[in-house]
mmCIF file as Biopython writes it, N, C-alpha, C and O atoms, coordinates in Angstrom:
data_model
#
loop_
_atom_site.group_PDB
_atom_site.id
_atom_site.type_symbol
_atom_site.label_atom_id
_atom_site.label_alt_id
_atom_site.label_comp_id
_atom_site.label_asym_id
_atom_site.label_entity_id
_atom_site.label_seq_id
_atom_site.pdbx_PDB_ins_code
_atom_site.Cartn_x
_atom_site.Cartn_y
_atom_site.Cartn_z
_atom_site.occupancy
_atom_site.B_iso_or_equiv
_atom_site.auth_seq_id
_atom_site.auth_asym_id
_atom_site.pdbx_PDB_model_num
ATOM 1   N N  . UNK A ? 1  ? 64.452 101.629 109.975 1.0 0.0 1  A 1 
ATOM 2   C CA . UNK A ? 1  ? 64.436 101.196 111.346 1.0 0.0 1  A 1 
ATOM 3   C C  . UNK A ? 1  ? 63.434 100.056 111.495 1.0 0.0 1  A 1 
ATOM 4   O O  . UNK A ? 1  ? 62.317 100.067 110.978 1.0 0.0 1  A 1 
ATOM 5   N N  . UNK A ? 2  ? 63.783 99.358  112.026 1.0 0.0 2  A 1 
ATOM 6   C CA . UNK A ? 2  ? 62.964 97.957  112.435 1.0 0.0 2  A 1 
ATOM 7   C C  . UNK A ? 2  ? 62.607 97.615  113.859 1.0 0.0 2  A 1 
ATOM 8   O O  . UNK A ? 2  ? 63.542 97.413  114.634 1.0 0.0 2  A 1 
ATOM 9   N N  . UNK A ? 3  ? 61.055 97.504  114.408 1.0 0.0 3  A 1 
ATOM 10  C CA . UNK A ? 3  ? 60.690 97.056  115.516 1.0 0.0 3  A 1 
ATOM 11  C C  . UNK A ? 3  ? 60.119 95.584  115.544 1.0 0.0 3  A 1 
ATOM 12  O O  . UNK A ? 3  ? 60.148 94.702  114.686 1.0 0.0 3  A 1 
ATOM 13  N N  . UNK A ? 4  ? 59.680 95.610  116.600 1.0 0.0 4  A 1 
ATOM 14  C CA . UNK A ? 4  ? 58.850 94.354  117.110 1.0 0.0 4  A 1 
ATOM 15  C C  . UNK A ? 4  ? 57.916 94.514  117.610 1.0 0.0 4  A 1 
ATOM 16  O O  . UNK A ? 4  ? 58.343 95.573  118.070 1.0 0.0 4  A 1 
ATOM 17  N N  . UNK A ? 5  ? 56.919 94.464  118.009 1.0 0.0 5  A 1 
ATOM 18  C CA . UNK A ? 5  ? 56.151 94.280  118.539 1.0 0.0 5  A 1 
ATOM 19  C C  . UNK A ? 5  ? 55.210 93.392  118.904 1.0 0.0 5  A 1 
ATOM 20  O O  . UNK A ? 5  ? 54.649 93.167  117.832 1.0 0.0 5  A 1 
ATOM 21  N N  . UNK A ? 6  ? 54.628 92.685  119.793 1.0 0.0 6  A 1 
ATOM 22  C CA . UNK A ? 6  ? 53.922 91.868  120.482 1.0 0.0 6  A 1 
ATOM 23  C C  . UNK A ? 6  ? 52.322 91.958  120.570 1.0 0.0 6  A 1 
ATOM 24  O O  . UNK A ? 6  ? 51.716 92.473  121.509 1.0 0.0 6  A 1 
ATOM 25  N N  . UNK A ? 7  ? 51.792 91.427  119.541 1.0 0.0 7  A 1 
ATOM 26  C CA . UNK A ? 7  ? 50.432 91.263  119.424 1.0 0.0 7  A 1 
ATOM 27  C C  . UNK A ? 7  ? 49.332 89.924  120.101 1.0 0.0 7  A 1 
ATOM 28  O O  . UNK A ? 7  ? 49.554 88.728  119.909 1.0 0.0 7  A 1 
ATOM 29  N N  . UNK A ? 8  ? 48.506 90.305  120.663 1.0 0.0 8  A 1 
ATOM 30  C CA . UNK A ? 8  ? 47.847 89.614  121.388 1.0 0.0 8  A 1 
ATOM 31  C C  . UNK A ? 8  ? 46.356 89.329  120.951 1.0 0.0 8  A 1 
ATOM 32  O O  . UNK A ? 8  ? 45.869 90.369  120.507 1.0 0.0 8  A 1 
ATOM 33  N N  . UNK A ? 9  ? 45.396 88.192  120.923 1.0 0.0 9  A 1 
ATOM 34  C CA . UNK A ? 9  ? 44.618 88.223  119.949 1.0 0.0 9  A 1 
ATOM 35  C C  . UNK A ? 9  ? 44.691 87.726  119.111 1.0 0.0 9  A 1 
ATOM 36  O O  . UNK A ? 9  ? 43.667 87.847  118.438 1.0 0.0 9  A 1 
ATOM 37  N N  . UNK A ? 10 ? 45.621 86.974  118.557 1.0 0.0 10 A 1 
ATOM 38  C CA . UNK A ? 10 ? 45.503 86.579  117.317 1.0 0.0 10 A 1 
ATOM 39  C C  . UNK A ? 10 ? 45.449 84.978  117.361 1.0 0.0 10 A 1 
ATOM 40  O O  . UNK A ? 10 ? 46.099 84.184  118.042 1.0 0.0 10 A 1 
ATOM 41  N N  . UNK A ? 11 ? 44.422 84.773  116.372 1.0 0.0 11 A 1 
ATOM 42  C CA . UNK A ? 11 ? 44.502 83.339  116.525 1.0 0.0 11 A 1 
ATOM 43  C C  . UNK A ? 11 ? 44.556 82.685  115.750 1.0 0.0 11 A 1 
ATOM 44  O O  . UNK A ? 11 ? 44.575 81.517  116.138 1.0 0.0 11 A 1 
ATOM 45  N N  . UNK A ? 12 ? 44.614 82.858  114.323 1.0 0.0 12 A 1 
ATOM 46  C CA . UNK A ? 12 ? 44.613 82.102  112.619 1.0 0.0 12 A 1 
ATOM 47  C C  . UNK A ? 12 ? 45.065 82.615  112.042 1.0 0.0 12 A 1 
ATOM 48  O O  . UNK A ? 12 ? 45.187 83.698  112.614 1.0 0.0 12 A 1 
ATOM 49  N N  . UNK A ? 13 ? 45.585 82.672  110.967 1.0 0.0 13 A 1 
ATOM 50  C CA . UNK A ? 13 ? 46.285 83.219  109.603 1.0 0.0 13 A 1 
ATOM 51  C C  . UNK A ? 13 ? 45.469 84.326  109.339 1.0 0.0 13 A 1 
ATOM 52  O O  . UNK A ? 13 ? 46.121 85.331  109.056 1.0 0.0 13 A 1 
ATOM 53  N N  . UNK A ? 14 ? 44.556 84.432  109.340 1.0 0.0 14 A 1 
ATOM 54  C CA . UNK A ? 14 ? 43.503 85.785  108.708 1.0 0.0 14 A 1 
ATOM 55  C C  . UNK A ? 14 ? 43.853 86.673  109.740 1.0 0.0 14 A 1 
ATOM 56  O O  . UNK A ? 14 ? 44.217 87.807  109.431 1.0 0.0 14 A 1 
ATOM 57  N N  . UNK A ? 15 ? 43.790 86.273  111.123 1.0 0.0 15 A 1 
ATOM 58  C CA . UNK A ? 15 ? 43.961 87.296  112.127 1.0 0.0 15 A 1 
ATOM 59  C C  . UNK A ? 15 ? 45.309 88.236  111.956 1.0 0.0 15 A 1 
ATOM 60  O O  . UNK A ? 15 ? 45.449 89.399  112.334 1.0 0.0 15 A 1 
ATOM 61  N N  . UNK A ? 16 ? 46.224 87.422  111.303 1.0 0.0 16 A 1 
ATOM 62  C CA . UNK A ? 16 ? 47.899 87.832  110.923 1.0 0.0 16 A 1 
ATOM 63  C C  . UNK A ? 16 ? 47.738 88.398  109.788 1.0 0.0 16 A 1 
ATOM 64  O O  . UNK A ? 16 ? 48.421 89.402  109.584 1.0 0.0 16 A 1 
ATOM 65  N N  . UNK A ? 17 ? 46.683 87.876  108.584 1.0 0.0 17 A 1 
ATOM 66  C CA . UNK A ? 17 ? 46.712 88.941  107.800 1.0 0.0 17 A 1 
ATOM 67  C C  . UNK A ? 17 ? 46.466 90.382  107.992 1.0 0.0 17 A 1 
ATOM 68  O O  . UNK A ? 17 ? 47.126 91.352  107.620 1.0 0.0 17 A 1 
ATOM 69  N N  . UNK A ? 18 ? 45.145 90.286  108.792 1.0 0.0 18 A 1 
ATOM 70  C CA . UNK A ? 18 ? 44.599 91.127  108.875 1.0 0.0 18 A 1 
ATOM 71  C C  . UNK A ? 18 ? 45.355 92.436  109.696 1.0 0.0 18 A 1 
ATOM 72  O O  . UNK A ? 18 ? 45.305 93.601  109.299 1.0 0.0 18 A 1 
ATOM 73  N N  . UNK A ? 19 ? 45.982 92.025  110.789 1.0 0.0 19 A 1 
ATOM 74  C CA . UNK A ? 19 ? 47.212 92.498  111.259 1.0 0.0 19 A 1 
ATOM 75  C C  . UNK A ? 19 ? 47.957 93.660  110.164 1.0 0.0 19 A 1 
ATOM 76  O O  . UNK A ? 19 ? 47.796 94.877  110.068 1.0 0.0 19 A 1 
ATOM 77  N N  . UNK A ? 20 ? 48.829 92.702  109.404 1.0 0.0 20 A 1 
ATOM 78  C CA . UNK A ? 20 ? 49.842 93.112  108.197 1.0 0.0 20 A 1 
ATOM 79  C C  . UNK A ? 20 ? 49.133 94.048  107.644 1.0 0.0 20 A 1 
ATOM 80  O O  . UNK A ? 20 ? 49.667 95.157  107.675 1.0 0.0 20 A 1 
ATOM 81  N N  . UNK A ? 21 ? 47.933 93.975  107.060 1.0 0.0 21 A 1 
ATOM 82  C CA . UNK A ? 21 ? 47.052 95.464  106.536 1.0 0.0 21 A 1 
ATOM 83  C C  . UNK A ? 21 ? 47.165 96.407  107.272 1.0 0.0 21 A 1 
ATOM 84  O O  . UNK A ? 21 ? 47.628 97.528  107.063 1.0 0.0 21 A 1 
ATOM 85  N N  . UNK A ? 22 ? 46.678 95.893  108.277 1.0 0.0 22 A 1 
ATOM 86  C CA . UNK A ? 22 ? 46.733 97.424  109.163 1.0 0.0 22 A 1 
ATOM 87  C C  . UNK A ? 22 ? 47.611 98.108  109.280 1.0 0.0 22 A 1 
ATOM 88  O O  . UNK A ? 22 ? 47.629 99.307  109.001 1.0 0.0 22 A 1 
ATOM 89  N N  . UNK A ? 23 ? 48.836 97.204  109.885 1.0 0.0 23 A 1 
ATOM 90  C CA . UNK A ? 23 ? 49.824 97.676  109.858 1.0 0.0 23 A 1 
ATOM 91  C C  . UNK A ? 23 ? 50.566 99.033  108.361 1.0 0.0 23 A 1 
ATOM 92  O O  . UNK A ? 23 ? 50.951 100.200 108.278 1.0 0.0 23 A 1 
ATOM 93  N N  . UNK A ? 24 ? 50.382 97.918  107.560 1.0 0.0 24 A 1 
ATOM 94  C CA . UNK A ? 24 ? 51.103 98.063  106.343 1.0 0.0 24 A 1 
ATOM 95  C C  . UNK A ? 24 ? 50.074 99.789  105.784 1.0 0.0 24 A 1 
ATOM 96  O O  . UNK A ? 24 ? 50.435 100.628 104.958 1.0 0.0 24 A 1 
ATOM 97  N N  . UNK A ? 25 ? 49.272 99.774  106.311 1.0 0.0 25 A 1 
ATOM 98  C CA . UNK A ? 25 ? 48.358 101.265 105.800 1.0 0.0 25 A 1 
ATOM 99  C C  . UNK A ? 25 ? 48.406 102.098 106.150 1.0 0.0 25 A 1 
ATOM 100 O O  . UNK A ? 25 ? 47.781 103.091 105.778 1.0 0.0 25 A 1 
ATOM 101 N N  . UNK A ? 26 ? 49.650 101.952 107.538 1.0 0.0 26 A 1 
ATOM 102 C CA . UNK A ? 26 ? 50.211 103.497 107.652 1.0 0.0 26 A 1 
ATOM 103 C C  . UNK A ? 26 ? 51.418 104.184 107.239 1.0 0.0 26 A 1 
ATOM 104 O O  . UNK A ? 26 ? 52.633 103.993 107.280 1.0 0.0 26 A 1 
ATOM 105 N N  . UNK A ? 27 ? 50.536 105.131 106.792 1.0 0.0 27 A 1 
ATOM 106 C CA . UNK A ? 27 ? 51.753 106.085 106.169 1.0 0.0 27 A 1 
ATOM 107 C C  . UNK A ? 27 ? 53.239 106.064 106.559 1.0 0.0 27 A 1 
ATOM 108 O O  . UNK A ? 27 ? 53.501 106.483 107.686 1.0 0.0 27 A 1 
ATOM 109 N N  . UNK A ? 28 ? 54.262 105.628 105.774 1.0 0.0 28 A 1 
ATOM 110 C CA . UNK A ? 28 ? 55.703 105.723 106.433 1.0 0.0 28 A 1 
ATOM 111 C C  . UNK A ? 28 ? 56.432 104.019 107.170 1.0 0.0 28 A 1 
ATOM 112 O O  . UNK A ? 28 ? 57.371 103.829 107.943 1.0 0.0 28 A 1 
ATOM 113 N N  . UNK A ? 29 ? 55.377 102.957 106.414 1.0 0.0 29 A 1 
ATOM 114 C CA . UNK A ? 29 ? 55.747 101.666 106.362 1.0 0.0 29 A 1 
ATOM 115 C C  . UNK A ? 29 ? 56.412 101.185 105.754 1.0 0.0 29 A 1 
ATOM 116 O O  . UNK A ? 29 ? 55.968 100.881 104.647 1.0 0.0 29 A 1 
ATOM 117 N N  . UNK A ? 30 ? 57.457 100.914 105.975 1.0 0.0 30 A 1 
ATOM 118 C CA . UNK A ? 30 ? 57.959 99.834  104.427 1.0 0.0 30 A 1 
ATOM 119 C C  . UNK A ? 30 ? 57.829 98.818  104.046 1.0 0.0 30 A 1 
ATOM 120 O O  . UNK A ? 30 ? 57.472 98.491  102.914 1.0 0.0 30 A 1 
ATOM 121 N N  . UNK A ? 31 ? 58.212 97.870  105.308 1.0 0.0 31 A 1 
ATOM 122 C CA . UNK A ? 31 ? 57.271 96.242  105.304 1.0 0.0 31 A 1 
ATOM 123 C C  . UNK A ? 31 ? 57.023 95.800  106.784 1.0 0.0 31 A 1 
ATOM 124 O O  . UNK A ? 31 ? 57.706 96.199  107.727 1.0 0.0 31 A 1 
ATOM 125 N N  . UNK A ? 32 ? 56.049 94.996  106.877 1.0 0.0 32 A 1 
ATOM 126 C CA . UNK A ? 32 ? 55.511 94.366  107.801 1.0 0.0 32 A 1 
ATOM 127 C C  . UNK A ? 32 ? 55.662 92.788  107.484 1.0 0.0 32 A 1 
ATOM 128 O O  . UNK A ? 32 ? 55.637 92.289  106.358 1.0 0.0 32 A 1 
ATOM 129 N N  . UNK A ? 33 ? 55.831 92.077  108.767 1.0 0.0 33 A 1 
ATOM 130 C CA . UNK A ? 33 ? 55.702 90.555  109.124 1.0 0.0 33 A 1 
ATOM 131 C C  . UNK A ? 33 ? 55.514 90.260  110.292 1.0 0.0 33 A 1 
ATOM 132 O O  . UNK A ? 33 ? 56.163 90.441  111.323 1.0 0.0 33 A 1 
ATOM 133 N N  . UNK A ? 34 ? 54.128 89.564  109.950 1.0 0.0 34 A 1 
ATOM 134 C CA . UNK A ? 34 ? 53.449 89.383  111.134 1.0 0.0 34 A 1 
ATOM 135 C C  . UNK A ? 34 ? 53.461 87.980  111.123 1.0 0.0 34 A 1 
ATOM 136 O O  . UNK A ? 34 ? 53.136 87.333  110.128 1.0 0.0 34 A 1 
ATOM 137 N N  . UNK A ? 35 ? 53.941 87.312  112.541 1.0 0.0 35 A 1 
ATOM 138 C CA . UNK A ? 35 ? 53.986 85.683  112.834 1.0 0.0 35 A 1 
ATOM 139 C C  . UNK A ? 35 ? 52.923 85.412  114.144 1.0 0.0 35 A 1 
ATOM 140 O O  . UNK A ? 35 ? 53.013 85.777  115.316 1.0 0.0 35 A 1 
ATOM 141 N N  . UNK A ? 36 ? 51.697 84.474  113.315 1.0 0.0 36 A 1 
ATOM 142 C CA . UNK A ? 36 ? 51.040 84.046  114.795 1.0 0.0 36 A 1 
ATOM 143 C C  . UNK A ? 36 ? 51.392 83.063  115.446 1.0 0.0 36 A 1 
ATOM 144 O O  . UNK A ? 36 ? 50.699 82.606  116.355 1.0 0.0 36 A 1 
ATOM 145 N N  . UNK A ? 37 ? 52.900 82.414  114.975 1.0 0.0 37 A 1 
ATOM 146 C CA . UNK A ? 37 ? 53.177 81.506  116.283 1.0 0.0 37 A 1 
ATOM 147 C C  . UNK A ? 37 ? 53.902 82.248  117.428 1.0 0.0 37 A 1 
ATOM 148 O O  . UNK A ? 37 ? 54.041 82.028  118.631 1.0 0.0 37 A 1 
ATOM 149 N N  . UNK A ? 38 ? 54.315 83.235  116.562 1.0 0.0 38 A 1 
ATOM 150 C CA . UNK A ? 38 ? 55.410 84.121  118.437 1.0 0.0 38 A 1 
ATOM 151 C C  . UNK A ? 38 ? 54.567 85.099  118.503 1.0 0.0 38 A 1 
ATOM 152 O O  . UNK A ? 38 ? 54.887 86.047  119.220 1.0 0.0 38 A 1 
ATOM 153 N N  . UNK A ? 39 ? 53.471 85.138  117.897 1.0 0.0 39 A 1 
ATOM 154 C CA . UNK A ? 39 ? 52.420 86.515  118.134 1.0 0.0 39 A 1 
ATOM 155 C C  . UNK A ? 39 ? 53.334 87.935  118.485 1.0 0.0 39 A 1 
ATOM 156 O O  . UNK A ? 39 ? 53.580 88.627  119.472 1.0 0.0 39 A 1 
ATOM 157 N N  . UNK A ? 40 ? 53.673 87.906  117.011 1.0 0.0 40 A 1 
ATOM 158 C CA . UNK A ? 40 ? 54.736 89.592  116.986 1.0 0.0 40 A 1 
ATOM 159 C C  . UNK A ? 40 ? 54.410 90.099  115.422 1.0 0.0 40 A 1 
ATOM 160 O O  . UNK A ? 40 ? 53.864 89.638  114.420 1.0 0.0 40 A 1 
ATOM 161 N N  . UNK A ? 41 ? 54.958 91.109  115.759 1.0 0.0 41 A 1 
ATOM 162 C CA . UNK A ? 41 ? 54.800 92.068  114.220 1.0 0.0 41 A 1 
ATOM 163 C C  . UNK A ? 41 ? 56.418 92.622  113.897 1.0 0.0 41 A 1 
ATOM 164 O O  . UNK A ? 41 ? 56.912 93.387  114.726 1.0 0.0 41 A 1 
ATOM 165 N N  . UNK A ? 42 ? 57.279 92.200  112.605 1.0 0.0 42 A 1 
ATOM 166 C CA . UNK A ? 42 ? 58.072 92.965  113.013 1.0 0.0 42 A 1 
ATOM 167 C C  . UNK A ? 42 ? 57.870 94.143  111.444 1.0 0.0 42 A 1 
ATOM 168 O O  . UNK A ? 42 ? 57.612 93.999  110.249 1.0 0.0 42 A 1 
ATOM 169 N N  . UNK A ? 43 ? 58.091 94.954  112.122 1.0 0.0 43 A 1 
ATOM 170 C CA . UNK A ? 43 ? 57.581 96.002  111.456 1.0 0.0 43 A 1 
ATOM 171 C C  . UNK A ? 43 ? 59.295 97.343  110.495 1.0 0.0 43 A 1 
ATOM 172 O O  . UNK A ? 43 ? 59.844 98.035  111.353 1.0 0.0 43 A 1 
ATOM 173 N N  . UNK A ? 44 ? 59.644 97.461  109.608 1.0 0.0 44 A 1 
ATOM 174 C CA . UNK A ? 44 ? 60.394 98.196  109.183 1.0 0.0 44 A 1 
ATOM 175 C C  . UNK A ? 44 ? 59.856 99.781  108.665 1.0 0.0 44 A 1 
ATOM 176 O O  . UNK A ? 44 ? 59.151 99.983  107.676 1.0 0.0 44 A 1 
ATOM 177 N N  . UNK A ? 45 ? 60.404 100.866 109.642 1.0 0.0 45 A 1 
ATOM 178 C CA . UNK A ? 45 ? 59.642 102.096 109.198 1.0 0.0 45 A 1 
ATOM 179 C C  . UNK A ? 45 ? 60.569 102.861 108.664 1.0 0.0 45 A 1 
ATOM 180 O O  . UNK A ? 45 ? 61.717 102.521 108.381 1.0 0.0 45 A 1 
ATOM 181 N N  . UNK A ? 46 ? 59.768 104.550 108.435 1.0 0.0 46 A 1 
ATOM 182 C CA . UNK A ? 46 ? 60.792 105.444 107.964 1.0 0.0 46 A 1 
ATOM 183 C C  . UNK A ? 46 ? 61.680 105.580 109.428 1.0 0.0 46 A 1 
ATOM 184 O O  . UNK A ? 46 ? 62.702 104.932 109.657 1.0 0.0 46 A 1 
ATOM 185 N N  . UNK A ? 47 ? 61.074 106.541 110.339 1.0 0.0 47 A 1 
ATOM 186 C CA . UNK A ? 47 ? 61.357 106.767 111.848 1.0 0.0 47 A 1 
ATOM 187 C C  . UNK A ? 47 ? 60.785 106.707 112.564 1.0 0.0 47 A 1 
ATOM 188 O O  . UNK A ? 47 ? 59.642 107.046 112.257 1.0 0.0 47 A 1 
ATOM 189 N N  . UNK A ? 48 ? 60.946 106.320 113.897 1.0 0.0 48 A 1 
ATOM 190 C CA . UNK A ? 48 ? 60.507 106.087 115.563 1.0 0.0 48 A 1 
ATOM 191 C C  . UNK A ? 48 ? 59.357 106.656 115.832 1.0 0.0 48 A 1 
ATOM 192 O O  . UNK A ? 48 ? 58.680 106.070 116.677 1.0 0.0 48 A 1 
ATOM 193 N N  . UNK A ? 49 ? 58.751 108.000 115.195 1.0 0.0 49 A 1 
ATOM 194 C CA . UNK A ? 49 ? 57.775 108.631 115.010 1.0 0.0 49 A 1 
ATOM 195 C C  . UNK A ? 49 ? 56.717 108.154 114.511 1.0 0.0 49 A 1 
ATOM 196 O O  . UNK A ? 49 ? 55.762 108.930 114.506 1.0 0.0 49 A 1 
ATOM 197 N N  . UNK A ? 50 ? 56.490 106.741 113.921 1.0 0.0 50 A 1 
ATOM 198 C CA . UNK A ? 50 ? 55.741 105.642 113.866 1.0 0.0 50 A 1 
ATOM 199 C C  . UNK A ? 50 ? 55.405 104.578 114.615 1.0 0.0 50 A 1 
ATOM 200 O O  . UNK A ? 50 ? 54.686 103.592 114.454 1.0 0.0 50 A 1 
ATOM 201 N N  . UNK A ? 51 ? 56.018 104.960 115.383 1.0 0.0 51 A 1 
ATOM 202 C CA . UNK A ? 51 ? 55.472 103.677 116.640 1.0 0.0 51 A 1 
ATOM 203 C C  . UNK A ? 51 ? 53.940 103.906 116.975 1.0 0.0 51 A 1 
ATOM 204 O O  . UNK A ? 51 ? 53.040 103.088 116.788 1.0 0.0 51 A 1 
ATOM 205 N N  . UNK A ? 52 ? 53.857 104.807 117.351 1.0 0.0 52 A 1 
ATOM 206 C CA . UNK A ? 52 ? 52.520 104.817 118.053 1.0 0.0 52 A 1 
ATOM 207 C C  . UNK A ? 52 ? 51.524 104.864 117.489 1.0 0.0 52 A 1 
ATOM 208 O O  . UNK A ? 52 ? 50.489 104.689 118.131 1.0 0.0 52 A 1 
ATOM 209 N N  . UNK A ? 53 ? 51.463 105.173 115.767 1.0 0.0 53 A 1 
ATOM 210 C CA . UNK A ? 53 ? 50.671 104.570 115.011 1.0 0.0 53 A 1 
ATOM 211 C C  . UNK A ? 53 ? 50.775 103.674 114.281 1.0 0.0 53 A 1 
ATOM 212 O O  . UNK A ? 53 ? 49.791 103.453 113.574 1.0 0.0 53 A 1 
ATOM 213 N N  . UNK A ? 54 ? 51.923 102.823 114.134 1.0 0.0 54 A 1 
ATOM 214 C CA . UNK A ? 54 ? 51.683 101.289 113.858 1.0 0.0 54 A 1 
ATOM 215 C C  . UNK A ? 54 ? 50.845 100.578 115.250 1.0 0.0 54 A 1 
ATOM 216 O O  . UNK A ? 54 ? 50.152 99.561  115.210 1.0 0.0 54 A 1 
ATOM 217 N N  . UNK A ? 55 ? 51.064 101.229 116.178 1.0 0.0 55 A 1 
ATOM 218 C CA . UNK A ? 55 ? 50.662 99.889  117.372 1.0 0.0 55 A 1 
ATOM 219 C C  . UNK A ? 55 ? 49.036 100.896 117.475 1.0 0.0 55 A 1 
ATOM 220 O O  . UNK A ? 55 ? 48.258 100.331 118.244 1.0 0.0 55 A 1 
ATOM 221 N N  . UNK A ? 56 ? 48.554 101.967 116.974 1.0 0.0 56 A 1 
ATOM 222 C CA . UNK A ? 56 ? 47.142 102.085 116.936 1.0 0.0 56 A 1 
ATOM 223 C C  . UNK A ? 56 ? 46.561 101.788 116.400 1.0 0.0 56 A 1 
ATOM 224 O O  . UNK A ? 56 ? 45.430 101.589 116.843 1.0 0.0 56 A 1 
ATOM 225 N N  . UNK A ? 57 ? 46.905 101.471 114.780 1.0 0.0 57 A 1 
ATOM 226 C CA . UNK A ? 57 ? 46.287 100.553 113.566 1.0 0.0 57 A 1 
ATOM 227 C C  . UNK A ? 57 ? 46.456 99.194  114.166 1.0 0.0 57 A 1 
ATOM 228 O O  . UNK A ? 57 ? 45.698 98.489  113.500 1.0 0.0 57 A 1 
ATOM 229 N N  . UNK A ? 58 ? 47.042 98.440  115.071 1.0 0.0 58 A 1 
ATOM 230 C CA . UNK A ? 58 ? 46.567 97.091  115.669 1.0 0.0 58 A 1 
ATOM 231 C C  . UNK A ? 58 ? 45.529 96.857  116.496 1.0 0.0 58 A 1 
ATOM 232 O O  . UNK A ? 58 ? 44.701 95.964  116.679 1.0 0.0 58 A 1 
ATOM 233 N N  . UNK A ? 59 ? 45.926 98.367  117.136 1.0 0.0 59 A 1 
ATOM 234 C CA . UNK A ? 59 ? 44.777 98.203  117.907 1.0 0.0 59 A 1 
ATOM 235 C C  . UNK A ? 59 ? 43.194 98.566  117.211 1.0 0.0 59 A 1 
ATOM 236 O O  . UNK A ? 59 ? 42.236 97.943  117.667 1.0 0.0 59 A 1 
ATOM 237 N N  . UNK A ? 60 ? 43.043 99.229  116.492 1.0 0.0 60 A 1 
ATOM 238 C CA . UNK A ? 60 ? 42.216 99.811  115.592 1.0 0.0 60 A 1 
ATOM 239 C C  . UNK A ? 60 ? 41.770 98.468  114.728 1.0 0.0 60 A 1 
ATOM 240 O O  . UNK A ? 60 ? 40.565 98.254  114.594 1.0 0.0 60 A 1 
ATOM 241 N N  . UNK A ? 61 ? 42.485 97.798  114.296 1.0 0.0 61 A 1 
ATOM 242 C CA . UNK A ? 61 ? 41.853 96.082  114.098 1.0 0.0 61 A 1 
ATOM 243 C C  . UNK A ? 61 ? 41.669 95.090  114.929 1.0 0.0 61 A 1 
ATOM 244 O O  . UNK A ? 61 ? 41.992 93.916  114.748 1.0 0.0 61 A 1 
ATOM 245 N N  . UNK A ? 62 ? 41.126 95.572  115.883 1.0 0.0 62 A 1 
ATOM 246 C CA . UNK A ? 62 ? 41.098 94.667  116.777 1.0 0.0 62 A 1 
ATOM 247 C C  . UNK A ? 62 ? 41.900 93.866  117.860 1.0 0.0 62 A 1 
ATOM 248 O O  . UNK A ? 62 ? 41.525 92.987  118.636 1.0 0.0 62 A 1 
ATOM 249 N N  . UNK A ? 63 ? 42.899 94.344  117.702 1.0 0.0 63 A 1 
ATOM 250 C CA . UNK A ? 63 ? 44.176 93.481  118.456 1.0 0.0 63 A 1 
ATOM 251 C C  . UNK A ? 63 ? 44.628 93.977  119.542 1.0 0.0 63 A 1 
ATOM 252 O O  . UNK A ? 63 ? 44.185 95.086  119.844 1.0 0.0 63 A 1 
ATOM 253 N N  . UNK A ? 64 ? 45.364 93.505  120.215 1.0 0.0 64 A 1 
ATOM 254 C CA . UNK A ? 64 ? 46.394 93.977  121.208 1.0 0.0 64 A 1 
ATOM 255 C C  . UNK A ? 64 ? 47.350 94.354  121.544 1.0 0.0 64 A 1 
ATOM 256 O O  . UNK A ? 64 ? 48.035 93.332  121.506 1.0 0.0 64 A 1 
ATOM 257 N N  . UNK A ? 65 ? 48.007 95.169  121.895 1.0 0.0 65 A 1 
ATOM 258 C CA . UNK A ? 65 ? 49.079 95.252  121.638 1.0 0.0 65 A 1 
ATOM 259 C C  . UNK A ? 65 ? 50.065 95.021  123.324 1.0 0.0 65 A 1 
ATOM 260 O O  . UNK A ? 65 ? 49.926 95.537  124.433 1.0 0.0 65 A 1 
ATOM 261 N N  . UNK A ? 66 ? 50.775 94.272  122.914 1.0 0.0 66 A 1 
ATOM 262 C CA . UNK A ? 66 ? 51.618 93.827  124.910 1.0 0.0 66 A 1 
ATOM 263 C C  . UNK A ? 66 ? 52.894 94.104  124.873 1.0 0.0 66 A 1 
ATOM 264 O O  . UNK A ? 66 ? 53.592 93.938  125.873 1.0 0.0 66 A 1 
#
């Protein structure tokens, strides 16, 4: 399953890396891509039951989530 999500905060390539880690370190990720020109994450998981901790590991690095 594949989302999107809308990250706020970000302002350089490191900020997008840094993003993708987070992302990518929770359990039940498969891949992450994070773009800071449309400031989104799109994120591929196991199930829906990951949402709310992919978008807490953003927030948990600092970010936003909108």
């Amino acid at each position: 399953m594949k989302i999107t999500i809308k990250v706020g905060g970000m302002s350089c390539e490191h900020c997008a890396s840094r993003v993708k880690k987070a992302i990518c370190d929770v359990k039940g990720v498969k891949s992450a891509n994070v773009d800071l020109k449309s400031a989104s994450a799109t994120v591929e998981i196991e199930d829906d039951s990951l949402v709310t901790q992919v978008k807490d590991a953003i927030k948990g690095a600092g970010y936003r989530v909108e």
